[in-house]
NULORO-85979 format. One line per 3 residues: number of its first residue (from 1); their letters; for each residue x, y, z of N, C-alpha, C, O, CB. Coordinates in nm, 2 decimals, decimal comma. Glycine has a CB too. Example, Ala and Ser with C-alpha at 12.3 -4.5 7.8 and 13.67 -1.06 7.14 Angstrom:
// residues 2
1	AS	1,32 -0,57 0,78 1,23 -0,45 0,78 1,32 -0,33 0,78 1,42 -0,33 0,85 1,13 -0,45 0,90 | 1,28 -0,22 0,71 1,37 -0,11 0,71 1,29 0,00 0,79 1,34 0,11 0,80 1,41 -0,06 0,57
This chain:
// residues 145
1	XXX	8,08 13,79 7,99 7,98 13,80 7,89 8,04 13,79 7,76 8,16 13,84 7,75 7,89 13,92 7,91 | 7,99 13,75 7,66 8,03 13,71 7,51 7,98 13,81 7,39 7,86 13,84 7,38 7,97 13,57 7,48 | 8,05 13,84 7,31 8,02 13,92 7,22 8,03 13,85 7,09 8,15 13,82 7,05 8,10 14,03 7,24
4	XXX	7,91 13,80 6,99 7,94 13,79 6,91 8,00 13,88 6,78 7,97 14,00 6,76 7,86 13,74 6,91 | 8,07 13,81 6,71 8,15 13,90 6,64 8,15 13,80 6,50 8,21 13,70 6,49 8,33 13,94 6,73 | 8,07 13,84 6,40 8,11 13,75 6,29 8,09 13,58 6,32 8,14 13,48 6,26 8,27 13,79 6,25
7	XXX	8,02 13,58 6,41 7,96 13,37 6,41 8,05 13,34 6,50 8,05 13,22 6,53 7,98 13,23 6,25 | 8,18 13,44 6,60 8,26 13,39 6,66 8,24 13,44 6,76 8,25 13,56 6,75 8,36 13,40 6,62 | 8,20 13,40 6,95 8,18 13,48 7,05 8,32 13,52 7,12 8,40 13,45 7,19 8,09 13,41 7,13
10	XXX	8,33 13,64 7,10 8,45 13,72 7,17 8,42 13,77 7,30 8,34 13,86 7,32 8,48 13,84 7,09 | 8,50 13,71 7,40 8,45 13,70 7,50 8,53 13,87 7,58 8,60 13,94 7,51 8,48 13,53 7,58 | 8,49 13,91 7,70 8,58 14,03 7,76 8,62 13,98 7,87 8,53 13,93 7,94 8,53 14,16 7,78
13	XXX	8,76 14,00 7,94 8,83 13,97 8,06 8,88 14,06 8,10 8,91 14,15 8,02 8,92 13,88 8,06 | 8,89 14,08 8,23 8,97 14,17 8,29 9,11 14,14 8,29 9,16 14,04 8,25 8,93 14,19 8,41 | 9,18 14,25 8,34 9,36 14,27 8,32 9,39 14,14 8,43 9,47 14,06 8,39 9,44 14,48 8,37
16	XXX	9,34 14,12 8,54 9,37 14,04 8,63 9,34 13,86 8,59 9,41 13,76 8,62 9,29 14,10 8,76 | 9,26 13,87 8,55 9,27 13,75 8,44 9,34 13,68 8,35 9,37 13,56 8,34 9,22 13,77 8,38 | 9,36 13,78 8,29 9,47 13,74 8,15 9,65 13,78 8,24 9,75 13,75 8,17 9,43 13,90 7,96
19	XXX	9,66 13,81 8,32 9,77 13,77 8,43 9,79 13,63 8,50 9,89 13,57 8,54 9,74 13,86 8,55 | 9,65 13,59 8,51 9,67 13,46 8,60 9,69 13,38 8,52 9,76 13,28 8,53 9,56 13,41 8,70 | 9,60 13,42 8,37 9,66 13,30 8,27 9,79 13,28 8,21 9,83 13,17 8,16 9,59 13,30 8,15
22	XXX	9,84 13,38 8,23 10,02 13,40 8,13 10,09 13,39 8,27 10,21 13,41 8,29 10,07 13,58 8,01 | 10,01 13,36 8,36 10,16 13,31 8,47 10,07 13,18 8,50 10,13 13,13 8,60 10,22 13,44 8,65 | 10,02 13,14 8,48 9,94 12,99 8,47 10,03 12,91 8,38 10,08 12,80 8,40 9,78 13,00 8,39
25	XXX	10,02 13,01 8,21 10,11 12,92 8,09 10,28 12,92 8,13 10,36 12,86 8,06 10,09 13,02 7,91 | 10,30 12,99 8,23 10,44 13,02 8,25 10,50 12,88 8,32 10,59 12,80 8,31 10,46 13,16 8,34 | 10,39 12,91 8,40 10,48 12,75 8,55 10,46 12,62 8,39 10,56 12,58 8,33 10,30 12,66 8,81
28	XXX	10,29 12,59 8,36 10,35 12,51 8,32 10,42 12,51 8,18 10,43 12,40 8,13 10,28 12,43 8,33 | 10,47 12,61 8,10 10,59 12,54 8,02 10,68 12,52 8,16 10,72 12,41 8,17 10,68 12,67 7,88 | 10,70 12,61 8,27 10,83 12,59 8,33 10,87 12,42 8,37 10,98 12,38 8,40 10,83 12,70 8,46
31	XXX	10,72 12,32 8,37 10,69 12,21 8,41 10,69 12,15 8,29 10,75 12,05 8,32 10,58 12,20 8,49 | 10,67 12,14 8,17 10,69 12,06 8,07 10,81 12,10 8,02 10,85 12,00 7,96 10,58 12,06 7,98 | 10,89 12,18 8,01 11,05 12,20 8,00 11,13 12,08 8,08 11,19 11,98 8,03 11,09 12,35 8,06
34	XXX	11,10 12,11 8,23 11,15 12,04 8,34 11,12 11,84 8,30 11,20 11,75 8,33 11,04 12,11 8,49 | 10,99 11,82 8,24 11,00 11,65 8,19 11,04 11,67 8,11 10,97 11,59 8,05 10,91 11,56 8,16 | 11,12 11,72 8,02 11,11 11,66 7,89 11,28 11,66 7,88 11,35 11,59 7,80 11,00 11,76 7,76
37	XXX	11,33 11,77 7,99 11,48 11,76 8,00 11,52 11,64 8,13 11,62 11,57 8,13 11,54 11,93 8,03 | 11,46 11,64 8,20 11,49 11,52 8,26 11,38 11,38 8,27 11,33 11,32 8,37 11,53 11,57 8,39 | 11,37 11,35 8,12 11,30 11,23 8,03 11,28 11,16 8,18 11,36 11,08 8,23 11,42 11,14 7,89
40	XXX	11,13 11,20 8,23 11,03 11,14 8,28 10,98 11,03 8,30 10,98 10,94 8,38 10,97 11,17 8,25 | 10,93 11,08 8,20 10,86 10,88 8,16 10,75 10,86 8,24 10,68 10,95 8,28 10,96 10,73 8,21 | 10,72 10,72 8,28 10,65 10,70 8,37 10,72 10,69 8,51 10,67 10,62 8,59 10,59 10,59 8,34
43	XXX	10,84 10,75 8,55 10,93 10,74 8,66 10,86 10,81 8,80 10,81 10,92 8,76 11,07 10,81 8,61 | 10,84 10,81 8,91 10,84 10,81 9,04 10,89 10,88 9,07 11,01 10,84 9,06 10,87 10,75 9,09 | 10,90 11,03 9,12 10,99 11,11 9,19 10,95 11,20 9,26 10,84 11,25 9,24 11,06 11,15 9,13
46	XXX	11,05 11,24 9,36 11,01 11,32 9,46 10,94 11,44 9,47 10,98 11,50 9,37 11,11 11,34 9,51 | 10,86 11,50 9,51 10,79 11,64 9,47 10,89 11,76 9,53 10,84 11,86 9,57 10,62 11,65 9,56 | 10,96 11,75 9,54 11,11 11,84 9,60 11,21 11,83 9,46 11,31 11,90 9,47 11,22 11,72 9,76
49	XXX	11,16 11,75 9,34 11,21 11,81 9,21 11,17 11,87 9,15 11,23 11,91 9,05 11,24 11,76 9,13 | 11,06 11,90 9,18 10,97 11,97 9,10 11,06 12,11 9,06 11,17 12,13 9,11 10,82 12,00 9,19 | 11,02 12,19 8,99 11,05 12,32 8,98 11,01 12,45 9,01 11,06 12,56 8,99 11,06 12,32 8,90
52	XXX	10,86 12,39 9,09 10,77 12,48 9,08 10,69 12,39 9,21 10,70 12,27 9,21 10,71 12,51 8,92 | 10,62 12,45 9,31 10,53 12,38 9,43 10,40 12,29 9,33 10,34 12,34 9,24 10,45 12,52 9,56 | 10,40 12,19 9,37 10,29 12,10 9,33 10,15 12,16 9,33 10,06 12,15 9,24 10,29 11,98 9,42
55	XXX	10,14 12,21 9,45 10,00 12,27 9,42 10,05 12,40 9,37 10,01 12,48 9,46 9,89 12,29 9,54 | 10,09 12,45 9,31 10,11 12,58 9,24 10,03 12,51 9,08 9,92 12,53 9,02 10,32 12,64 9,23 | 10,16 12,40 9,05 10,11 12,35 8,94 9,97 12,32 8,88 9,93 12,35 8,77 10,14 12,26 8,95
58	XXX	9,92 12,25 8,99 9,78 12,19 9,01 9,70 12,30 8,94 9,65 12,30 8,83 9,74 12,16 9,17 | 9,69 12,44 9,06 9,65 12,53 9,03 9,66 12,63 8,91 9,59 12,73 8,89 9,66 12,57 9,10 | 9,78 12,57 8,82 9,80 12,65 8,71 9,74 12,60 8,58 9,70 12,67 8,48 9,92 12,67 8,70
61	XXX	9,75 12,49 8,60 9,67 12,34 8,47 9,52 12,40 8,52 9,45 12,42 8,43 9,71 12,10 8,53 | 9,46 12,43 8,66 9,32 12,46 8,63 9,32 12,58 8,55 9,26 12,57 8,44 9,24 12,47 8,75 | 9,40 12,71 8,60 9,39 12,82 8,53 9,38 12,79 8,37 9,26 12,79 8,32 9,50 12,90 8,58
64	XXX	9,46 12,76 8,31 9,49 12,71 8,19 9,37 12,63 8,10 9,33 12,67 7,99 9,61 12,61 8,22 | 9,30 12,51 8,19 9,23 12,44 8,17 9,09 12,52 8,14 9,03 12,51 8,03 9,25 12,36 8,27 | 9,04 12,59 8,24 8,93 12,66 8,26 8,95 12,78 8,15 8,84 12,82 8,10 8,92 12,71 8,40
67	XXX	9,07 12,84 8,11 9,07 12,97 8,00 9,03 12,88 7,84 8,94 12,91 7,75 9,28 13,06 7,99 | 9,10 12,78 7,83 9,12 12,71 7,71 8,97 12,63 7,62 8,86 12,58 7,66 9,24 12,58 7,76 | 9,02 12,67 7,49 8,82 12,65 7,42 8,84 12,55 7,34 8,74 12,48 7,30 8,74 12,79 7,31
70	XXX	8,98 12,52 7,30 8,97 12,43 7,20 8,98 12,32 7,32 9,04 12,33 7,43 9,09 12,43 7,07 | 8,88 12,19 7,24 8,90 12,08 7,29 9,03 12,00 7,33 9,07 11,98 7,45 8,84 12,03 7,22 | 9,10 11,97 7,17 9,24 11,88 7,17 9,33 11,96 7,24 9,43 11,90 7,28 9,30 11,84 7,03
73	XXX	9,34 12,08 7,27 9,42 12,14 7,36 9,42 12,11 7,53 9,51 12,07 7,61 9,41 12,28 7,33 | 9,30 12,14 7,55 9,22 12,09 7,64 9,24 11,98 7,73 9,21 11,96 7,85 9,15 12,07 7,59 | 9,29 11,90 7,62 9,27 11,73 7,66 9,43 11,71 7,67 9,46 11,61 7,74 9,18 11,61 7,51
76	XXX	9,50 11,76 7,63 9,64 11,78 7,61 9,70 11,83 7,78 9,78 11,77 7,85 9,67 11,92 7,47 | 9,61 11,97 7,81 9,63 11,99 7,90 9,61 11,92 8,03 9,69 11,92 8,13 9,61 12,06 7,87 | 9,50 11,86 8,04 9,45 11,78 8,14 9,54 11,66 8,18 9,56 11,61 8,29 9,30 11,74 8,10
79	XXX	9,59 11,61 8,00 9,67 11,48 8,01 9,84 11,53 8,06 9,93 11,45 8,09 9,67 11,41 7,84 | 9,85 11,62 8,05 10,01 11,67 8,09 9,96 11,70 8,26 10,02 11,62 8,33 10,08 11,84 7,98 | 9,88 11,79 8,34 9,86 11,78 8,44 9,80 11,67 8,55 9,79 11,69 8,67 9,81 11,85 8,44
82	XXX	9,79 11,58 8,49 9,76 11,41 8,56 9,92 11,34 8,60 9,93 11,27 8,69 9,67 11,28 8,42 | 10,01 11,39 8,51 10,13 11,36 8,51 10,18 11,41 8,66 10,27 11,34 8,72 10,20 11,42 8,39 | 10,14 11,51 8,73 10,18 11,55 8,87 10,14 11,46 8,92 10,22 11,43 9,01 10,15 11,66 8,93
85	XXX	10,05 11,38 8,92 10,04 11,22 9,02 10,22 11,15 9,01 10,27 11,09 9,11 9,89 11,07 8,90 | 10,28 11,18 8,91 10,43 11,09 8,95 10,51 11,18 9,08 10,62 11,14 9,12 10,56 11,08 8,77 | 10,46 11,27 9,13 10,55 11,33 9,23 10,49 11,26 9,30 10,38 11,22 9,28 10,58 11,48 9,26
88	XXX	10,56 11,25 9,43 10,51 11,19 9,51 10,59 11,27 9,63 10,72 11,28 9,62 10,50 11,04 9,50 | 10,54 11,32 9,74 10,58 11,37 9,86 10,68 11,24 9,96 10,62 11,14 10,01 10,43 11,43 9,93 | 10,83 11,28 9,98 10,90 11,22 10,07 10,92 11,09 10,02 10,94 10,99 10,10 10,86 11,23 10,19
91	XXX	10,92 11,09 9,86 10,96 10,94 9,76 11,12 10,89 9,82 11,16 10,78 9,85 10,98 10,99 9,56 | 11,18 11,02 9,80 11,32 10,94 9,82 11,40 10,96 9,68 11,40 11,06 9,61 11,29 10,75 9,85 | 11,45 10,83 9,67 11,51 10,82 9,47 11,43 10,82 9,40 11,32 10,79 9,44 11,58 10,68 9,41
94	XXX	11,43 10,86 9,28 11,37 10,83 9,17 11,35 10,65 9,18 11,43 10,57 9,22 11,45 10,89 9,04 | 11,23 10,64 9,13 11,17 10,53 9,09 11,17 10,52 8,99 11,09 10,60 8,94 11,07 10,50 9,11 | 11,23 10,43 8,88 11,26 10,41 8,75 11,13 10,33 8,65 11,17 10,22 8,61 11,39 10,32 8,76
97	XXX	11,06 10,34 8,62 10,97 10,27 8,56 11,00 10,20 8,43 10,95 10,26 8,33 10,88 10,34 8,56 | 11,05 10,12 8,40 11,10 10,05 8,29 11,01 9,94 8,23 11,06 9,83 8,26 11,22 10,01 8,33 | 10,91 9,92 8,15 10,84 9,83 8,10 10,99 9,71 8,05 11,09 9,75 7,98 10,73 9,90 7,98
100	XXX	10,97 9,56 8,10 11,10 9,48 8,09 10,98 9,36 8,04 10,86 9,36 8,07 11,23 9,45 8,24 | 11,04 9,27 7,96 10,96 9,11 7,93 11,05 9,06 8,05 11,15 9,09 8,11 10,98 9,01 7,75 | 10,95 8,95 8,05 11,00 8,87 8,19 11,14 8,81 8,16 11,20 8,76 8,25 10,88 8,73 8,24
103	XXX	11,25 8,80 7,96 11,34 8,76 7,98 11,46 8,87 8,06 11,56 8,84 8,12 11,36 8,70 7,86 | 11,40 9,02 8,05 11,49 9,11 8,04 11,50 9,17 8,25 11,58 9,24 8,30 11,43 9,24 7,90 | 11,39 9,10 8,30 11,36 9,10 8,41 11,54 9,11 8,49 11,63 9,06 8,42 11,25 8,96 8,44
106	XXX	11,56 9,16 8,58 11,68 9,16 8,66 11,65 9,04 8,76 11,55 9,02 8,83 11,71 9,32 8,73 | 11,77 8,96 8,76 11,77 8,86 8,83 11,77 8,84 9,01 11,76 8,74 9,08 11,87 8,82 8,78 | 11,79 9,00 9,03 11,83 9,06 9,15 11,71 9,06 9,27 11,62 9,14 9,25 11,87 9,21 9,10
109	XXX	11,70 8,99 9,37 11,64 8,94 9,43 11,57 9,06 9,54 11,64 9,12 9,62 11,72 8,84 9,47 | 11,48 9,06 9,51 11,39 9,22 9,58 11,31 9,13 9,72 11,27 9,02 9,74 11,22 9,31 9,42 | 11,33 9,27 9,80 11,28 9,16 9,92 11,10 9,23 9,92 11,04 9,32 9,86 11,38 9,19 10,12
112	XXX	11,06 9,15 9,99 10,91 9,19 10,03 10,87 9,34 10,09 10,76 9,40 10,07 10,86 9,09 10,13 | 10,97 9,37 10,15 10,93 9,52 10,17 10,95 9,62 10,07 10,90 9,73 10,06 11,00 9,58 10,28 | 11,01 9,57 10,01 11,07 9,69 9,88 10,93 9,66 9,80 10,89 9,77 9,76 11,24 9,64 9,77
115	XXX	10,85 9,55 9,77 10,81 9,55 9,70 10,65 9,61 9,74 10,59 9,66 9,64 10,85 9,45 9,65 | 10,59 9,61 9,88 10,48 9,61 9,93 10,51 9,81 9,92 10,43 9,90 9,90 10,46 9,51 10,09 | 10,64 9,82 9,94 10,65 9,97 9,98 10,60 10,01 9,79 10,53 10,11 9,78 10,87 10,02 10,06
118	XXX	10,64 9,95 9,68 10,64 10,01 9,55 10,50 9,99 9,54 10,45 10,08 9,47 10,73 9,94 9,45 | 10,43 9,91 9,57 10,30 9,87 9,54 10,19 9,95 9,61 10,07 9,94 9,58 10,28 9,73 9,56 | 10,22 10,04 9,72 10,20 10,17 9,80 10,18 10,25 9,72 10,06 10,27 9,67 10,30 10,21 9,88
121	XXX	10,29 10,32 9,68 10,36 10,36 9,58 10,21 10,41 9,48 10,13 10,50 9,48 10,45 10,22 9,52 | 10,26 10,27 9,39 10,16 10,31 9,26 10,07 10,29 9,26 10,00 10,30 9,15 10,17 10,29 9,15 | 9,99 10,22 9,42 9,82 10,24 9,42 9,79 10,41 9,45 9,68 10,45 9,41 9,75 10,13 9,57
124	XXX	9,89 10,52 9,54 9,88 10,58 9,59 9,87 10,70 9,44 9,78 10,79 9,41 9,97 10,55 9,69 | 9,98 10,66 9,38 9,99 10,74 9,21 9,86 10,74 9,12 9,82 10,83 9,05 10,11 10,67 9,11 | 9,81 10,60 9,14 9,71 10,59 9,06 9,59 10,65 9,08 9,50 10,67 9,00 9,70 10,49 9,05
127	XXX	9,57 10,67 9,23 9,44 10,72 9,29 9,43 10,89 9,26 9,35 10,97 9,22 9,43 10,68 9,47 | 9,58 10,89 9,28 9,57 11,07 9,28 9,57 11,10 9,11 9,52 11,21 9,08 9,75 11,17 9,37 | 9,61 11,02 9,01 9,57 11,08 8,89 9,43 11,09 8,88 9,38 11,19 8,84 9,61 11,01 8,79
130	XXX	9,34 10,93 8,92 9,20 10,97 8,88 9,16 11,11 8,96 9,08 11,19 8,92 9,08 10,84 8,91 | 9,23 11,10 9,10 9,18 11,25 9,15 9,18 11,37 9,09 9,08 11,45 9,11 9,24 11,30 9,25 | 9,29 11,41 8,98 9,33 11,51 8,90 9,23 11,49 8,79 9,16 11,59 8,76 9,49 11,49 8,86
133	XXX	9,21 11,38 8,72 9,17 11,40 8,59 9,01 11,42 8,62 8,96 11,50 8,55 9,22 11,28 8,49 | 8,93 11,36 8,73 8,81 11,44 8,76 8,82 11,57 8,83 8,72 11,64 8,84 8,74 11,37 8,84 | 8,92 11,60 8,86 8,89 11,76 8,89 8,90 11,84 8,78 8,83 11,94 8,75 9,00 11,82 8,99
136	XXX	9,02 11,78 8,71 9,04 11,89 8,62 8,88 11,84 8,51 8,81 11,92 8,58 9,23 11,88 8,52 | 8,82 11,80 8,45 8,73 11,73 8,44 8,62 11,87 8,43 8,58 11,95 8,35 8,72 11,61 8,54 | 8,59 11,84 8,61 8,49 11,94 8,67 8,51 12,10 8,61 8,41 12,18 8,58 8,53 11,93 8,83
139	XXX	8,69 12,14 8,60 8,71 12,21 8,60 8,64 12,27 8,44 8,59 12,38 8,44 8,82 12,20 8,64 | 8,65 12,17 8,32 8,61 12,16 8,17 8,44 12,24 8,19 8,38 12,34 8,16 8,62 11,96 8,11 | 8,42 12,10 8,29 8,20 12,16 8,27 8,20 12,29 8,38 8,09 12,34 8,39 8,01 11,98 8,38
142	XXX	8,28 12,35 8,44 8,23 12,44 8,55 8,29 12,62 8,41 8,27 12,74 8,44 8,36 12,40 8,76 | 8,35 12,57 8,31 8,41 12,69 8,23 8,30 12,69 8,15 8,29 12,79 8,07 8,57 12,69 8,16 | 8,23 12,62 8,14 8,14 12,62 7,99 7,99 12,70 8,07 7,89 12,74 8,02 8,10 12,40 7,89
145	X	8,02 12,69 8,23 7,89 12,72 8,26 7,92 12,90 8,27 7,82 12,97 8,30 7,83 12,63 8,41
């Protein structure tokens, strides 16, 4: 329930609450530390680098998501937790994602499995972001109710 306070609604939480959120904000700095020191990108990689269990994550971007009032933060957050679509369970190597023009293209002759296996890949990445960004989404209209 909300308490207005001066035109501003001050809301009340319990102690178990404001726990799940500061170990919510914890994993993910512990996950935006983890990209930003090993420069990400749009790269492919195993969910066994993570630093933290994937669905831990998942579950902590909702926590986060659902506490948070400002919009652009909001949107910040949702856009940093879509980014767990690049793990991918039993990837293997990193997958390098490198935007190249077709002169800078490698001349190096890729066979058809490699390439059907990549195209797996990032139909598989792509589905699970829209999965993320409508959940977390849901998560936005289910805090306001």
């Amino acid at each position: 329930m909300g308490l207005n306070v001066r035109g501003q609604t001050v809301y009340t939480v319990s102690q178990d609450v404001l726990d799940d959120v500061l170990r919510a904000n914890h994993l993910i700095d512990e996950f935006l530390l983890f990209m930003k020191e090993d420069e990400i990108g749009n790269d492919l990689i195993d969910e066994i680098e993570l630093p933290v269990q994937k669905n831990a994550l998942v579950e902590a971007f909702r926590i986060a998501i659902a506490a948070e009032r400002q919009p652009t933060v909001r949107a910040l957050l949702i856009k940093a937790g879509m980014t767990l679509a690049q793990f991918r369970i039993g990837l293997g190597n990193r997958i390098r994602l490198t935007p190249l023009t077709p002169h800078g293209r490698s001349p190096q002759w890729r066979s058809c499995a490699l390439e059907r296996r990549l195209e797996r890949i990032l139909i598989a990445t792509a589905e699970e972001r829209v999965h993320l960004c409508e959940f977390y989404r849901r998560v936005c209209v289910q805090s306001y109710n």
